[in-house]
C-alpha positions in Angstrom: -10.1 19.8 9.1 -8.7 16.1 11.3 -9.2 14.6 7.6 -7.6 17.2 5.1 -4.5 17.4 7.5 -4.7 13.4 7.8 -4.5 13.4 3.5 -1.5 16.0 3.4 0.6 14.0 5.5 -0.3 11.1 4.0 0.7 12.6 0.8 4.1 13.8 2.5 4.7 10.7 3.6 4.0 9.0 -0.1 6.4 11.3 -1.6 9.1 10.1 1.0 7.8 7.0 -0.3 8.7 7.1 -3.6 12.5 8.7 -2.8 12.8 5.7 0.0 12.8 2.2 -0.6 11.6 1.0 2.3 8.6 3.1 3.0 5.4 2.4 0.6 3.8 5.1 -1.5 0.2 3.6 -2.8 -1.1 3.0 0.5 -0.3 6.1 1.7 -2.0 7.7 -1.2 -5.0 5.5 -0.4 -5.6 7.1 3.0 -4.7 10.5 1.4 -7.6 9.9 -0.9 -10.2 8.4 1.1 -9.4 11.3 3.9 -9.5 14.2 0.8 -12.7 12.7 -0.3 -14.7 13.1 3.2 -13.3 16.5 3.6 -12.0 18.1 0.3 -13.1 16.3 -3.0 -11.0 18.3 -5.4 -8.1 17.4 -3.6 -9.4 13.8 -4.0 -10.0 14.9 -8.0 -6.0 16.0 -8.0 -5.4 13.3 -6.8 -7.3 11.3 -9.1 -6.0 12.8 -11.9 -2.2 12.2 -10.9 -0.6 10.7 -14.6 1.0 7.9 -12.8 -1.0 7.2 -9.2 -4.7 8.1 -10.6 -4.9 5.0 -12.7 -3.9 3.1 -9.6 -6.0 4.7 -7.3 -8.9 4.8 -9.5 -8.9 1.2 -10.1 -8.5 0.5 -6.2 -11.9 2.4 -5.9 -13.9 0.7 -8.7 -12.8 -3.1 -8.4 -10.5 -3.4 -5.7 -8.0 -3.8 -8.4 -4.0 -4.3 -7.7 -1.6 -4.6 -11.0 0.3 -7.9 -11.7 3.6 -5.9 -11.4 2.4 -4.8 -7.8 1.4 -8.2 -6.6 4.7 -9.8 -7.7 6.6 -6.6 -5.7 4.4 -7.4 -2.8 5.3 -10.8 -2.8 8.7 -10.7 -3.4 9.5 -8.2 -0.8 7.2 -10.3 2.0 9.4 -13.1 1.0 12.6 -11.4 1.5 11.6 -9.8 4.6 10.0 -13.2 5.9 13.6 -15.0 4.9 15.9 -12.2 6.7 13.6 -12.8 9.8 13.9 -16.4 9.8 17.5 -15.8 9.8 18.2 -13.3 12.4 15.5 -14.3 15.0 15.6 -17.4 16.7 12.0 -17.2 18.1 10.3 -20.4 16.1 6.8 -19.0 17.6 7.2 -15.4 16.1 9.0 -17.0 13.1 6.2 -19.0 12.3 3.1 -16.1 13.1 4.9 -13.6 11.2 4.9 -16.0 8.1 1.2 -16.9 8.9 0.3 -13.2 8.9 2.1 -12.7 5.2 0.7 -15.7 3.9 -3.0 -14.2 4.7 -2.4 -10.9 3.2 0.0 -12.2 0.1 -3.4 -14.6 -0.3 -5.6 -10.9 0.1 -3.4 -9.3 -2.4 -3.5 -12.1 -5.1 -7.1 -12.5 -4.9 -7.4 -9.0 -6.4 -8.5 -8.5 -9.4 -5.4 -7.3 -11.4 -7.2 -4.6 -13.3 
């Protein structure tokens, strides 16, 4: 029951996602569907099926996969976020590990297979 309510807000929240520009969609809909497939598979079949996320999702459960398009988002906008930080923060120390910690998942992400 904890894991089918855990997918439908996850899938609340991905909506909001895609109406928000700040607030992701795919990895919401990656806990949505790893919580629907412990607790309600044709939810996680729905899901699946979706004409514009199941490709994505589908291809994150088989290889890992994440498309070109996706990594160059994800890069840009860790760029831009690192760059307003360094800008309006004037801690060097948290400057520096927050650019550390997007370097290791921006180096995650484009190890990836793209499809």
């Amino acid at each position: 029951m904890l894991l089918r309510a855990l997918g439908v807000v996850m899938v609340a929240l991905a909506t909001a996602g895609v109406f928000l520009p700040l607030l992701p969609t795919t990895p919401f809909l990656l806990v949505a569907l790893w919580a629907f497939t412990a607790s309600a598979p044709e939810w996680a079949e729905r899901l699946r099926r979706h004409p514009r996320y199941g490709p994505l999702l589908i291809a994150w459960e088989e290889r890992q996969a994440i498309p070109t398009p996706a990594k160059v988002a994800a890069g840009s906008m860790m760029a831009a976020s690192w760059t307003l930080l360094a800008l309006t923060y004037h801690n060097l120390w948290v400057v520096a590990g927050v650019g550390l910690l997007l370097v290791a998942v921006f180096a995650y992400v484009v190890t990836r297979p793209s499809r």
